[in-house]
C-alpha positions in Angstrom: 32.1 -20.8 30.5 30.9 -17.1 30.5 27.4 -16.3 31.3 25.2 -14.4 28.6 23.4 -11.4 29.5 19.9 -11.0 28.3 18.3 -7.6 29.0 14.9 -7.5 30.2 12.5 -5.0 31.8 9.5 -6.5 33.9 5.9 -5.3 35.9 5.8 -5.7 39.3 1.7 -5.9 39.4 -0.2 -6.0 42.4 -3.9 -6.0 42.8 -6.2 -4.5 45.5 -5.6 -7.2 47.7 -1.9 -7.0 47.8 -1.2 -10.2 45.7 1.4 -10.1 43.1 0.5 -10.7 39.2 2.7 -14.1 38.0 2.6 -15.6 34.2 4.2 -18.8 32.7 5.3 -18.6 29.1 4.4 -21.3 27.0 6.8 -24.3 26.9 8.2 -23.5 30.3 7.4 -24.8 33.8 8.6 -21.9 35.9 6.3 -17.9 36.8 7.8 -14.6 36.7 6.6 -11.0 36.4 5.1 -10.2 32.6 7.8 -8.1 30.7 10.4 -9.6 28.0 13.4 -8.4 26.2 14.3 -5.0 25.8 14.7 -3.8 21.6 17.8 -2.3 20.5 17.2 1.5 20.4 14.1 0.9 22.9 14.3 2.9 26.8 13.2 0.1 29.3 9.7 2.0 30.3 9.2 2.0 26.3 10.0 -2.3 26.3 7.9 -2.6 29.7 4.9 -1.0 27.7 4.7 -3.1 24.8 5.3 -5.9 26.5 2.7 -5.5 29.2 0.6 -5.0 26.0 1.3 -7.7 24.1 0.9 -10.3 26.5 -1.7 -9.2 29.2 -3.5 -6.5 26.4 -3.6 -3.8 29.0 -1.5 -0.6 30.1 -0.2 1.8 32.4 0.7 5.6 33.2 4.1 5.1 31.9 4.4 8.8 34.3 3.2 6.7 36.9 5.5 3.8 37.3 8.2 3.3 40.2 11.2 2.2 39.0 12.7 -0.6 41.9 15.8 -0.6 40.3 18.4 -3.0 38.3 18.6 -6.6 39.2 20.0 -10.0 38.2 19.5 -13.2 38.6 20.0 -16.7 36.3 17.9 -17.1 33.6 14.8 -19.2 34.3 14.3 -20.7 30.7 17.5 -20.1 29.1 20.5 -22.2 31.0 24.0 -20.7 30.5 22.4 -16.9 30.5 21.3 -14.3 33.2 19.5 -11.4 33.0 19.8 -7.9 33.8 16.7 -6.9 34.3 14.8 -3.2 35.3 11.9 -3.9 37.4 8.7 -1.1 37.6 5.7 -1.3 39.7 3.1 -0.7 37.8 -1.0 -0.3 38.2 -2.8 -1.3 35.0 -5.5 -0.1 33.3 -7.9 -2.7 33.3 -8.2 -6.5 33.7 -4.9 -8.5 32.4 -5.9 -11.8 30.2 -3.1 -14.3 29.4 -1.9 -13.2 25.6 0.7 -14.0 22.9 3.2 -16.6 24.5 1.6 -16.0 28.0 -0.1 -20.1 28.8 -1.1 -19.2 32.1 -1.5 -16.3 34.8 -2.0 -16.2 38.0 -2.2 -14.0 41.5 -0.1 -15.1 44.2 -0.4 -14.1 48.0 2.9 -12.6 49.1 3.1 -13.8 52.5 2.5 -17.6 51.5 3.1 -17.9 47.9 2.4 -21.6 48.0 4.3 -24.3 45.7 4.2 -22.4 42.7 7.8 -23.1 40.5 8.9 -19.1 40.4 11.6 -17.9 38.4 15.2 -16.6 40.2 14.5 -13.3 39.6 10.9 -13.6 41.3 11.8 -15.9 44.2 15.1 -13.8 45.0 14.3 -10.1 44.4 10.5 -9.6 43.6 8.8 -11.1 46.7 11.1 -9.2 49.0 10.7 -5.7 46.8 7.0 -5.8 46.6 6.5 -6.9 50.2 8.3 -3.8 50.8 5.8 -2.0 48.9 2.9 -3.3 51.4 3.7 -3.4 54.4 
């Protein structure tokens, strides 16, 4: 059986005291970084943007964003997929509130993230890139 690709972009979002940003979508048991699906015709920075938008109602310096590179990992809520996903830190402008399909948020401690259920992408590649970032 062949694996299907989904492209993504997603916000690596830390807060002052170097805990990362987390959301669960609604109908699914597992966090990840807020971002979604990249639009045909749409550049990754343009995708991460609205989505940031839609589903935590802030923004960023697009200018201002680090891009951490490529990365893939299985699907969390899609079995039989993977995604190929572009990853940017990002500061926002202003206080992020759970939005559109967004049912929860939260701010996890990198060093002891706890038992939270985190998405492949998050658990395998995230933690370790924005620990990087802070130490």
């Amino acid at each position: 059986m062949t694996t299907r690709v989904i492209r993504i972009v997603a916000a690596v979002v830390l807060d002052e005291h170097d805990r990362l940003l987390l959301v669960r979508k609604r109908g699914t048991t597992a966090f990840m970084q807020p971002g979604g699906k990249i639009e045909p015709g749409e550049q990754p920075i343009e995708a991460l943007a609205r989505e940031v938008r839609e589903e935590l109602g802030v923004g960023f310096a697009l200018s201002e964003a680090e891009v951490l590179g490529r990365h893939s990992a299985p699907a969390a809520n899609e079995p039989g997929h993977s995604v190929d996903a572009w990853l940017y830190l990002v500061r926002v402008d202003g206080e992020p509130q759970p939005q559109a399909e967004i049912a929860e948020m939260i701010w996890i401690d990198l060093a002891a993230p706890g038992d939270v259920e985190l998405a492949p992408l998050t658990r395998d590649t995230v933690l370790a890139l924005a620990r990087d970032r802070v130490s």
